[in-house]
PDB file of N, CA, C and O in Angstrom, chain B, residues numbered from 101:
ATOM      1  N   UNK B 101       6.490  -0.452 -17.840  1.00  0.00           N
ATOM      2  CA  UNK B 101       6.930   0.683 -17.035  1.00  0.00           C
ATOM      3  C   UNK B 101       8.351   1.041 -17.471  1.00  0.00           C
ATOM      4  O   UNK B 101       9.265   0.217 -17.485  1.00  0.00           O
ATOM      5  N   UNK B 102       8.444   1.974 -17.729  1.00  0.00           N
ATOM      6  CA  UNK B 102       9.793   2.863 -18.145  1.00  0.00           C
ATOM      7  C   UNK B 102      10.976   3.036 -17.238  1.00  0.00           C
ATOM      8  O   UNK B 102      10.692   3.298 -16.070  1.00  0.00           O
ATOM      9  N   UNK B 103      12.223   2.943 -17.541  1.00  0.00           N
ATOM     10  CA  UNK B 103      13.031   3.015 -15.984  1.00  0.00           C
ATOM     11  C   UNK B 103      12.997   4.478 -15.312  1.00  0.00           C
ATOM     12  O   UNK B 103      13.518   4.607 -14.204  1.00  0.00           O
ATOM     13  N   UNK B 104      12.493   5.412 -15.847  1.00  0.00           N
ATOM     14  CA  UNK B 104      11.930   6.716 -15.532  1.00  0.00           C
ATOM     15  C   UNK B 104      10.865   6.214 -14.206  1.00  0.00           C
ATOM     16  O   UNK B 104      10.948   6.345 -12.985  1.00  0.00           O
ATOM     17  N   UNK B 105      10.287   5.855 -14.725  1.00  0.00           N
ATOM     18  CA  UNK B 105       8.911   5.153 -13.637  1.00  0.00           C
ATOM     19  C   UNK B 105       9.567   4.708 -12.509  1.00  0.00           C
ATOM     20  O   UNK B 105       9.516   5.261 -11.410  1.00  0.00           O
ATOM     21  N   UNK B 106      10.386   3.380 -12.871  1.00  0.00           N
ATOM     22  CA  UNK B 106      10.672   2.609 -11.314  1.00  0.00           C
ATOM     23  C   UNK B 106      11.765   3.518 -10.737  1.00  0.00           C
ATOM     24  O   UNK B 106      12.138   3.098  -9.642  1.00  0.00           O
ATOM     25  N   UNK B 107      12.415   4.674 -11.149  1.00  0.00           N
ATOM     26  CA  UNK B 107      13.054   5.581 -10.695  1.00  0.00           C
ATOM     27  C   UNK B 107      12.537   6.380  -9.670  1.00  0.00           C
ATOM     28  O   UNK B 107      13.091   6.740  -8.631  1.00  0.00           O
ATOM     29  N   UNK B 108      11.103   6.681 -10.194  1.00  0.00           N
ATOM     30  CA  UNK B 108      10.508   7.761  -9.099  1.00  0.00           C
ATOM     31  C   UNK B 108       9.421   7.007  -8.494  1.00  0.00           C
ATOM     32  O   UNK B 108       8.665   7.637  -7.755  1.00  0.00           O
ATOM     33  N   UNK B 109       9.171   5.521  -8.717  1.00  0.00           N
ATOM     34  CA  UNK B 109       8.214   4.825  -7.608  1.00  0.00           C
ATOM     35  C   UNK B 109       9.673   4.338  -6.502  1.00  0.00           C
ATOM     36  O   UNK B 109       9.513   4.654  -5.323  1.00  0.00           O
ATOM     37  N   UNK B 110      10.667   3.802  -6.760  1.00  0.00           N
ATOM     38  CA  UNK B 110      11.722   3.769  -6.046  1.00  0.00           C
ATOM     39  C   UNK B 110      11.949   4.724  -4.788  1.00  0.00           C
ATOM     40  O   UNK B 110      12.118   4.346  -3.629  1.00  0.00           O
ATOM     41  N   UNK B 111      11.915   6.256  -5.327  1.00  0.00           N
ATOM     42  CA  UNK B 111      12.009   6.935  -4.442  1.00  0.00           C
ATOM     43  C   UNK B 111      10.907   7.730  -3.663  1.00  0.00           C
ATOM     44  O   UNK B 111      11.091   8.679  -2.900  1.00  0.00           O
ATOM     45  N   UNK B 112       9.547   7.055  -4.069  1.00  0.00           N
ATOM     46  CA  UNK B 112       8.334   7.121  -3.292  1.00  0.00           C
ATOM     47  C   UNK B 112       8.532   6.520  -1.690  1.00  0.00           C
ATOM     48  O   UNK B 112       9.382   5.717  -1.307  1.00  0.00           O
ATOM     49  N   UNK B 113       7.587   7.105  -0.990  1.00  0.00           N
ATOM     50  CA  UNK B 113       8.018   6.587   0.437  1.00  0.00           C
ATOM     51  C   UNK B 113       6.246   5.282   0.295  1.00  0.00           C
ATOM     52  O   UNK B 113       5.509   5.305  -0.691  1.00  0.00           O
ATOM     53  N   UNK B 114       6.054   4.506   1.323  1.00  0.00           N
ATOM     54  CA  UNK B 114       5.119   3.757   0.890  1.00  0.00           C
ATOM     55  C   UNK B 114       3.668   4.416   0.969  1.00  0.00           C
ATOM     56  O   UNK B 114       2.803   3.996   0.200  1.00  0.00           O
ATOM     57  N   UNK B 115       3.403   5.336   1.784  1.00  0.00           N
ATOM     58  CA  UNK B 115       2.533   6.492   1.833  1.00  0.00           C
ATOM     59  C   UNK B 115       2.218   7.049   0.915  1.00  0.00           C
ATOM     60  O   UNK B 115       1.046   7.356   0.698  1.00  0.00           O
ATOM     61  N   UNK B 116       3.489   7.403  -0.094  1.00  0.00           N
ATOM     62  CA  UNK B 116       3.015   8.170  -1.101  1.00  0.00           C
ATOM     63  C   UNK B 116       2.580   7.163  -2.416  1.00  0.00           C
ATOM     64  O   UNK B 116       1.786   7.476  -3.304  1.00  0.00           O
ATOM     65  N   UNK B 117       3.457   5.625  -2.271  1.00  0.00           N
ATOM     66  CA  UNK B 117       3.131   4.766  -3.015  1.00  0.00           C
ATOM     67  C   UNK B 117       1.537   4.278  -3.051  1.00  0.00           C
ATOM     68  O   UNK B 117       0.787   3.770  -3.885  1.00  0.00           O
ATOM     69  N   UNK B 118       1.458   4.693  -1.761  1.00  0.00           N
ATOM     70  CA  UNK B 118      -0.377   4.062  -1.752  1.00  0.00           C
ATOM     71  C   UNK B 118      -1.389   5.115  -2.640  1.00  0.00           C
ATOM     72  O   UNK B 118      -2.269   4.833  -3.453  1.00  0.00           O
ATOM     73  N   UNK B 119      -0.844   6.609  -2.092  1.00  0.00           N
ATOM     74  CA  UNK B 119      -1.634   7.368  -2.448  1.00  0.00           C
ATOM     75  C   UNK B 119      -1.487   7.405  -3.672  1.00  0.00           C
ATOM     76  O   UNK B 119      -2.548   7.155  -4.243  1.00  0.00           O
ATOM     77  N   UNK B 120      -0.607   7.616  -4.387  1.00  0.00           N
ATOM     78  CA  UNK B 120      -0.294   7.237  -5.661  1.00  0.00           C
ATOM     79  C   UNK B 120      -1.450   6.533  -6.592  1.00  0.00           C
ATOM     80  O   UNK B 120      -2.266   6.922  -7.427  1.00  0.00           O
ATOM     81  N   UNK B 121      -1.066   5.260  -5.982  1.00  0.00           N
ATOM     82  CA  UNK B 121      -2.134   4.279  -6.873  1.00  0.00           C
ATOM     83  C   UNK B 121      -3.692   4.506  -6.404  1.00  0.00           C
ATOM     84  O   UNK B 121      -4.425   4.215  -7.350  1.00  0.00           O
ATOM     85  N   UNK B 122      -4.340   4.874  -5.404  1.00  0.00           N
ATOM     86  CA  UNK B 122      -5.208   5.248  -4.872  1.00  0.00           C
ATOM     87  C   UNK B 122      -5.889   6.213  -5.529  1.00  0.00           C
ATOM     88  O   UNK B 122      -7.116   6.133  -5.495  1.00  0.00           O
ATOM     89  N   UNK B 123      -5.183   7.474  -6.359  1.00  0.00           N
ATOM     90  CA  UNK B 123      -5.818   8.116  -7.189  1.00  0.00           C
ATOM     91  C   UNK B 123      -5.457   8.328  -8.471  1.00  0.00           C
ATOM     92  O   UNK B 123      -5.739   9.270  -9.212  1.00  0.00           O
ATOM     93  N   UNK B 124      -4.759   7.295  -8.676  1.00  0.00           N
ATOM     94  CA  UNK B 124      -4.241   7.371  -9.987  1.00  0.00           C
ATOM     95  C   UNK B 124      -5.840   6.987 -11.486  1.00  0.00           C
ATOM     96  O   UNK B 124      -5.947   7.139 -12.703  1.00  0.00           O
ATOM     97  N   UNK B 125      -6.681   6.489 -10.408  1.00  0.00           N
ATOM     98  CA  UNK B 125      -8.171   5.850 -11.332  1.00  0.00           C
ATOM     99  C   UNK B 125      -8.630   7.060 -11.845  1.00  0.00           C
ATOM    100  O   UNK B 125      -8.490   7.961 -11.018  1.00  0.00           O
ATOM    101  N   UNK B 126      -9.304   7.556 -13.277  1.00  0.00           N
ATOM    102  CA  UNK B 126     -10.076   8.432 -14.127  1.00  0.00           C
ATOM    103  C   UNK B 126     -10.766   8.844 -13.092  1.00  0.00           C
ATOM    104  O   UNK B 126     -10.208   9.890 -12.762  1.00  0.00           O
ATOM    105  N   UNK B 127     -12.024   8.570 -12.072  1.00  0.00           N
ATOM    106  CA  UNK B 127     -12.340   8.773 -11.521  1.00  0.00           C
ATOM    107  C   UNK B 127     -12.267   9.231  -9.711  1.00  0.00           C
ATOM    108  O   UNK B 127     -13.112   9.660  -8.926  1.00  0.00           O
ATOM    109  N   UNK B 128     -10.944   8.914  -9.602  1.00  0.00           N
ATOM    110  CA  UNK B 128     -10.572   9.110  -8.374  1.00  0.00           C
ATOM    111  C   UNK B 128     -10.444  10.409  -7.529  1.00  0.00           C
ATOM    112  O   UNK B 128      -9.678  11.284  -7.933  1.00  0.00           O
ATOM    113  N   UNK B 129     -11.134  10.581  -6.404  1.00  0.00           N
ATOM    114  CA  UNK B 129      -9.761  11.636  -5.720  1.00  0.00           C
ATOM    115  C   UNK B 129      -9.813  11.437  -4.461  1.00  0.00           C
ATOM    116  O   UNK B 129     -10.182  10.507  -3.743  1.00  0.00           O
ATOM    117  N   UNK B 130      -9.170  12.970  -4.227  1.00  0.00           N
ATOM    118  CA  UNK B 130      -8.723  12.758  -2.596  1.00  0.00           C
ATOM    119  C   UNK B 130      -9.148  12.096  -1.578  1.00  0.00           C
ATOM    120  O   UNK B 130      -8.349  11.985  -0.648  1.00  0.00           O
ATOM    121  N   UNK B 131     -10.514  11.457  -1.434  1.00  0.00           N
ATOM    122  CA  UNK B 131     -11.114  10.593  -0.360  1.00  0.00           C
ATOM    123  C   UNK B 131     -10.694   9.559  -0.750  1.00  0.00           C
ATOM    124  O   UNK B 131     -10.671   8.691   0.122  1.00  0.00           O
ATOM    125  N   UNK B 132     -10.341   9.268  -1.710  1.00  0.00           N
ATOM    126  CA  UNK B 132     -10.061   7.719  -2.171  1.00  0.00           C
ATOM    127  C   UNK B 132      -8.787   7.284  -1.104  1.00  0.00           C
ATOM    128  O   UNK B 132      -8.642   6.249  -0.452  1.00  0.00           O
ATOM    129  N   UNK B 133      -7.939   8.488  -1.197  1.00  0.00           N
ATOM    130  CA  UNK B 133      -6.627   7.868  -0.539  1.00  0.00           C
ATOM    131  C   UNK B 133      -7.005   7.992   0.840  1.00  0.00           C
ATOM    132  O   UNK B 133      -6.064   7.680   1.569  1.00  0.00           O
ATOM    133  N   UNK B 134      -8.121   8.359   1.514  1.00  0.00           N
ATOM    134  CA  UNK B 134      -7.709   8.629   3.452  1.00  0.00           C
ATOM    135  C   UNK B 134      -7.948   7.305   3.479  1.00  0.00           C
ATOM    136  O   UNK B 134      -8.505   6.442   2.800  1.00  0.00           O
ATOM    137  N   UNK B 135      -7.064   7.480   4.951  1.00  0.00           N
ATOM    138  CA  UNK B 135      -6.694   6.030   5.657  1.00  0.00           C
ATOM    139  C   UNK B 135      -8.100   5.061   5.999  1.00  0.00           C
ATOM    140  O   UNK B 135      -8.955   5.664   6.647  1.00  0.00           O
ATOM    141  N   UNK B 136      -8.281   4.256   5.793  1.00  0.00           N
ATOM    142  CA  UNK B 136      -9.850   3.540   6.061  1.00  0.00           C
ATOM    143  C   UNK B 136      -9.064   2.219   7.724  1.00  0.00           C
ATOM    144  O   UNK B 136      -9.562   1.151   8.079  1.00  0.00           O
ATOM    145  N   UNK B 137      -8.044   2.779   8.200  1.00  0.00           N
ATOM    146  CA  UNK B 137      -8.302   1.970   9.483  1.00  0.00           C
ATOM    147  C   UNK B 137      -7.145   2.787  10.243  1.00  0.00           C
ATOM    148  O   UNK B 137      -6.507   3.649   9.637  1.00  0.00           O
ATOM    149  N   UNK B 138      -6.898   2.483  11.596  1.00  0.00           N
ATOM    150  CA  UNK B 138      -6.208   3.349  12.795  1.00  0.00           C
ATOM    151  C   UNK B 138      -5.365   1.945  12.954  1.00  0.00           C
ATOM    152  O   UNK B 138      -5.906   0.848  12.810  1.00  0.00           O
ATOM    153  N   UNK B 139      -4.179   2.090  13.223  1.00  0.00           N
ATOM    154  CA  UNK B 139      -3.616   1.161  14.676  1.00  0.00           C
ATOM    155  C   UNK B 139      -3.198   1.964  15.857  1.00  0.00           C
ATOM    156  O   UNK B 139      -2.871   3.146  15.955  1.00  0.00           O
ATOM    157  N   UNK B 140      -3.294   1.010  16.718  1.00  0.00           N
ATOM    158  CA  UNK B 140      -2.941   1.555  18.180  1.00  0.00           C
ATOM    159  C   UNK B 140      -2.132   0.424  18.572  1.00  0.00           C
ATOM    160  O   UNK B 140      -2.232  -0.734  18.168  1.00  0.00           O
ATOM    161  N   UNK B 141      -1.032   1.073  19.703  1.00  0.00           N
ATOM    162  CA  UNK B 141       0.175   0.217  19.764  1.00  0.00           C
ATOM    163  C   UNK B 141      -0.226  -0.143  21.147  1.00  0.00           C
ATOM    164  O   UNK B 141      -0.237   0.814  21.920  1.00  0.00           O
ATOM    165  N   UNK B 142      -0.578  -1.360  21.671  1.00  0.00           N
ATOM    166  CA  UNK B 142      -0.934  -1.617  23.366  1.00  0.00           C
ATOM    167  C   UNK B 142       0.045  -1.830  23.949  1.00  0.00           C
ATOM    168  O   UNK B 142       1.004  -2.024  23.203  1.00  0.00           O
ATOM    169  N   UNK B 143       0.287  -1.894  25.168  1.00  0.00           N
ATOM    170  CA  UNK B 143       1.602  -1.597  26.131  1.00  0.00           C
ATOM    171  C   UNK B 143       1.327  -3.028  26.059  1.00  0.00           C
ATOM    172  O   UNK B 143       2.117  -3.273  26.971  1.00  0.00           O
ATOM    173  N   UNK B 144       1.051  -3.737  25.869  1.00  0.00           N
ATOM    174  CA  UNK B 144       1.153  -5.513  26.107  1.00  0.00           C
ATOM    175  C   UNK B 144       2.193  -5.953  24.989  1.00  0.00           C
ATOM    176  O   UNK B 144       2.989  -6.878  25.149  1.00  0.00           O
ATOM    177  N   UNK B 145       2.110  -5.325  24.051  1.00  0.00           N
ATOM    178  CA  UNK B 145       2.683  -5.329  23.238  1.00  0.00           C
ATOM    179  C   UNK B 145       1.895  -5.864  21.434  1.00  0.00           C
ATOM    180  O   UNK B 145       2.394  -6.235  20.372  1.00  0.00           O
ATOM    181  N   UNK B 146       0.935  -5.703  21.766  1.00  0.00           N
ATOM    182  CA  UNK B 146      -0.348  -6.253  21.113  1.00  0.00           C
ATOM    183  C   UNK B 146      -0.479  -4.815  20.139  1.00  0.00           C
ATOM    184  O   UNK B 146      -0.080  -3.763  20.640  1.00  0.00           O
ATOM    185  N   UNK B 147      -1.104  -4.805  18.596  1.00  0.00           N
ATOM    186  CA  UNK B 147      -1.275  -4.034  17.978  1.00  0.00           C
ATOM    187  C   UNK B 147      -3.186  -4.068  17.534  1.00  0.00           C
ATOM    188  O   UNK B 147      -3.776  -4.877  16.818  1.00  0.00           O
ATOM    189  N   UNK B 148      -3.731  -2.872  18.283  1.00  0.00           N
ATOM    190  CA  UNK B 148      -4.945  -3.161  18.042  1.00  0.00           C
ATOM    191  C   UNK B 148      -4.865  -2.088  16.455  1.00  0.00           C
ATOM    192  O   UNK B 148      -4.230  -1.081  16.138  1.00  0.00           O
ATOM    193  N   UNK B 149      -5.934  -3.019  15.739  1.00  0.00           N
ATOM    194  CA  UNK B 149      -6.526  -2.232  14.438  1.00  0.00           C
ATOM    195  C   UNK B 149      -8.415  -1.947  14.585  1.00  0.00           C
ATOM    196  O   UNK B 149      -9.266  -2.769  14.925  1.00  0.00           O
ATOM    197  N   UNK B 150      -8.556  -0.818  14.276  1.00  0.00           N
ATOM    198  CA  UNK B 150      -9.582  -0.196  13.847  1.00  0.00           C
ATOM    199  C   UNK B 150     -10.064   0.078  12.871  1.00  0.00           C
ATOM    200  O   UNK B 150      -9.157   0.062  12.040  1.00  0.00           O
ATOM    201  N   UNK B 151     -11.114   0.377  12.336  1.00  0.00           N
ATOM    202  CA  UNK B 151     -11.765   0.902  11.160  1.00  0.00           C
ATOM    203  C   UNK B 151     -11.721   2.374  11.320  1.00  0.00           C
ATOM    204  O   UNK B 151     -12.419   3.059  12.067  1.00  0.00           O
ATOM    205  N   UNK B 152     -10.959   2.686  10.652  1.00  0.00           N
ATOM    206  CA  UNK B 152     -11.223   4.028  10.827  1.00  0.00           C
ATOM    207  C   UNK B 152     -12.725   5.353  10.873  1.00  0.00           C
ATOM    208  O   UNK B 152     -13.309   5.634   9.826  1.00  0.00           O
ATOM    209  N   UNK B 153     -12.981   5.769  11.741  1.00  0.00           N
ATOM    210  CA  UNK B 153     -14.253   6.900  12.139  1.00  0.00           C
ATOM    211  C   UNK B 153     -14.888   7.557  10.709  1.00  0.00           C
ATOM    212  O   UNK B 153     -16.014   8.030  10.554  1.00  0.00           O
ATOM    213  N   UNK B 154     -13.705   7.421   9.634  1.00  0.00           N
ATOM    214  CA  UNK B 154     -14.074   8.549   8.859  1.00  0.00           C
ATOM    215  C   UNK B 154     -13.993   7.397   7.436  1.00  0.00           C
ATOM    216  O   UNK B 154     -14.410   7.786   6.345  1.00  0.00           O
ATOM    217  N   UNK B 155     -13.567   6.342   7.560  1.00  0.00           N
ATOM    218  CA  UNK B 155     -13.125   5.606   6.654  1.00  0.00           C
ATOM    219  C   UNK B 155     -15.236   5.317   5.826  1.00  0.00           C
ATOM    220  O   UNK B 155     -16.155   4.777   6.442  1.00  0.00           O
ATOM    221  N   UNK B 156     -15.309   5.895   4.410  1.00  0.00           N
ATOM    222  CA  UNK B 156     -16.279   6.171   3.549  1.00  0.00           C
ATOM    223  C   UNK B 156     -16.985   4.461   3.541  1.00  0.00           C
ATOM    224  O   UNK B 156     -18.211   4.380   3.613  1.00  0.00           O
ATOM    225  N   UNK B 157     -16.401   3.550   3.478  1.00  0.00           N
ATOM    226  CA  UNK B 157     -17.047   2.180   3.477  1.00  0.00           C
ATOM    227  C   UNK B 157     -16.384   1.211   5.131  1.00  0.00           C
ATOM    228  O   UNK B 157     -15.240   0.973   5.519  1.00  0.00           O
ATOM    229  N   UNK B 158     -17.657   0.912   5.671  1.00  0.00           N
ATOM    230  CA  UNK B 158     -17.194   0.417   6.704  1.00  0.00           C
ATOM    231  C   UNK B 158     -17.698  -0.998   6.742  1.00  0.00           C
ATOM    232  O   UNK B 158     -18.833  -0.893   6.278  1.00  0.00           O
ATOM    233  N   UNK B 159     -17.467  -2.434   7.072  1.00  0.00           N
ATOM    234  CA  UNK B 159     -17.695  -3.862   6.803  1.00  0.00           C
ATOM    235  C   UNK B 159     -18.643  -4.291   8.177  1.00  0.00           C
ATOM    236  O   UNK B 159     -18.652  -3.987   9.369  1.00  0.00           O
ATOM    237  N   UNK B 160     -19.129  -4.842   7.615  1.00  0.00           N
ATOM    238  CA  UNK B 160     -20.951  -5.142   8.119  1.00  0.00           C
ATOM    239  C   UNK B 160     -21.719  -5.022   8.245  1.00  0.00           C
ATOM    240  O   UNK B 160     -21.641  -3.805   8.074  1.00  0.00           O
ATOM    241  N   UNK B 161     -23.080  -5.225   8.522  1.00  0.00           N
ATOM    242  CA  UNK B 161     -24.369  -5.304   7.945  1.00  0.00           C
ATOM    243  C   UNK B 161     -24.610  -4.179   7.081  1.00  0.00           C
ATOM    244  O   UNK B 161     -23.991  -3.262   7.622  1.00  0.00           O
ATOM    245  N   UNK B 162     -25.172  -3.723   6.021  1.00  0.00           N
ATOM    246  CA  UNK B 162     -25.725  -2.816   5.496  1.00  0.00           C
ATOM    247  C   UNK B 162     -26.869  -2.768   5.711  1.00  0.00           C
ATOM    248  O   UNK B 162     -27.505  -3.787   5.444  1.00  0.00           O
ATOM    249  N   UNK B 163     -27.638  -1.542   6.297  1.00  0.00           N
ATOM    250  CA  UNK B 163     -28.929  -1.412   6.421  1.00  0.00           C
ATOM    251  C   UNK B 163     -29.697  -0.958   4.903  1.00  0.00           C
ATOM    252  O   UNK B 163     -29.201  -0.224   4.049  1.00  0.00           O
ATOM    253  N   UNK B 164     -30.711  -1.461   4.869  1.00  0.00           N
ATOM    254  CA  UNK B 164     -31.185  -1.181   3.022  1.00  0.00           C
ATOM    255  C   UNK B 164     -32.504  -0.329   3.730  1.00  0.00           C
ATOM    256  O   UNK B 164     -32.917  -0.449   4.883  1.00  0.00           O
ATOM    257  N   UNK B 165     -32.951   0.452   2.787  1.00  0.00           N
ATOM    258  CA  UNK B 165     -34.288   1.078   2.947  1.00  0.00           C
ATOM    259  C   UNK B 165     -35.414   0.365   1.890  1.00  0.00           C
ATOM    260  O   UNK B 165     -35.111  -0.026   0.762  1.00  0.00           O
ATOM    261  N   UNK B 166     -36.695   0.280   2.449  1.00  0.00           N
ATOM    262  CA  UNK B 166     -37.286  -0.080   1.641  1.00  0.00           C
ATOM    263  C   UNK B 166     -37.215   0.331  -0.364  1.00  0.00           C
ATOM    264  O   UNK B 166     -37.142   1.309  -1.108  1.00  0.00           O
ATOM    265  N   UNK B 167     -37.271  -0.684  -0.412  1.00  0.00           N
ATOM    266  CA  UNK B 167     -37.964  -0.652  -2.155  1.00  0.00           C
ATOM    267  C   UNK B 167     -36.163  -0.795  -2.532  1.00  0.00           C
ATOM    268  O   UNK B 167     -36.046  -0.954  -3.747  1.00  0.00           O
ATOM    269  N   UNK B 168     -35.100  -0.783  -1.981  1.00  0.00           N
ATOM    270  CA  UNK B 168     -33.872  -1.062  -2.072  1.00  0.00           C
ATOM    271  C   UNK B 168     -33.602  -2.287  -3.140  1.00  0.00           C
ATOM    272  O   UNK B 168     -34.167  -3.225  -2.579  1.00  0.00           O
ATOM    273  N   UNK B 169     -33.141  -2.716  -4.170  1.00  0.00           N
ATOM    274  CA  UNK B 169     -32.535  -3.624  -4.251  1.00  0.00           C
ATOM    275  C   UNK B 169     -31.843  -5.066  -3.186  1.00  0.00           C
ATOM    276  O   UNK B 169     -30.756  -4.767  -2.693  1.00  0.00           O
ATOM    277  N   UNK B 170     -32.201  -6.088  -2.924  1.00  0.00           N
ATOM    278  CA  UNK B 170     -31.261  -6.816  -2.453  1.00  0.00           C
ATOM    279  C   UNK B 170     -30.431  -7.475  -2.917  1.00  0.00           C
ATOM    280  O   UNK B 170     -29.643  -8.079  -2.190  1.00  0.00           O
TER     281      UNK B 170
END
């Protein structure tokens, strides 16, 4: 990396650092970077996390349709 580079990842905010690398792949785009989870701040003082509603891959069970690969 060039000091050109760590110049302007330096002055990336971390948002843009994510998105950044997020579509930086040959194949990438804009869905790649949305957020895939929510936090919510609880008055307990507790930080709940979510999966985000819209987030493209979500973790657990996958339902397969027949003749599917397992």
């Amino acid at each position: 990396m060039s000091t050109d580079d760590h110049a302007h990842a330096d002055a990336m905010s971390p948002d843009d650092k994510r998105h950044d690398q997020l579509t930086r792949a040959p194949k990438s785009d804009e869905s790649d970077a949305a957020p895939r989870i929510t936090t919510e701040q609880r008055p307990d003082g507790a930080t709940r996390i979510d999966v985000a509603d819209t987030a493209a891959v979500r973790p657990g069970r996958v339902e397969r349709n027949a003749g599917d690969p397992a």
